[in-house]
N, C-alpha and C positions, 0 to 999 in steps of 0.2 A: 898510134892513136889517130882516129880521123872520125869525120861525121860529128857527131854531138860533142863529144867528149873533145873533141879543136878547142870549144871555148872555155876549156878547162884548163889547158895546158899556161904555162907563165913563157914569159917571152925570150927568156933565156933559150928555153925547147924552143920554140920559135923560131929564134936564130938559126941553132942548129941545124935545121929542119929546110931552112931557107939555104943554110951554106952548101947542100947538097942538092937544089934545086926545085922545091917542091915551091911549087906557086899557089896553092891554097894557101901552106901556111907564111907567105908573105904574105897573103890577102888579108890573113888574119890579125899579122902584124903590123901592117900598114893600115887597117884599121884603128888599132890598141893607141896608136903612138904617134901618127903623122897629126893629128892635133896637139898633141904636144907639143912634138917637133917644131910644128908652126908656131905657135904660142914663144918661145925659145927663143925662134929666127927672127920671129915681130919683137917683142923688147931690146933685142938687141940692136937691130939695126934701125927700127924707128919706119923702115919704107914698106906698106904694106906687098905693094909689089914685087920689090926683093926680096922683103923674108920669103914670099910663093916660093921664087926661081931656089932660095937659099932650102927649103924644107924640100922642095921637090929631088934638088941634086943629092940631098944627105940621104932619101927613100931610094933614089936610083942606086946611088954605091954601096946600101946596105944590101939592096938583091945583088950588084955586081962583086960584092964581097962575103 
């Protein structure tokens, strides 16, 4: 699946999709979900600047993983 039919897919495919390299659909994914992620990283740790650092390294190990 690609082109239109990307904003179709749920993030589980996504995943998948990412664990074999495909960098649109981490584009897609880190679209979907790094504000949440963020969101997350800020209530928890209360420091706007480290949730960043904290959300950013969780987006980097989900493409390195």
């Amino acid at each position: 699946m690609r082109g239109d039919q990307d904003t179709e897919v749920g993030p589980e495919v996504l995943l998948g999709r990412v664990a074999r390299g495909d960098t649109r659909a981490f584009e897609l994914l880190f679209d979907r979900v790094s504000g949440a992620v963020l969101g997350v990283a800020r209530r928890v740790l209360r420091d706007p600047g480290q949730a960043e650092e904290v959300a950013q390294e969780v987006m980097v190990e989900v493409w390195r993983s």
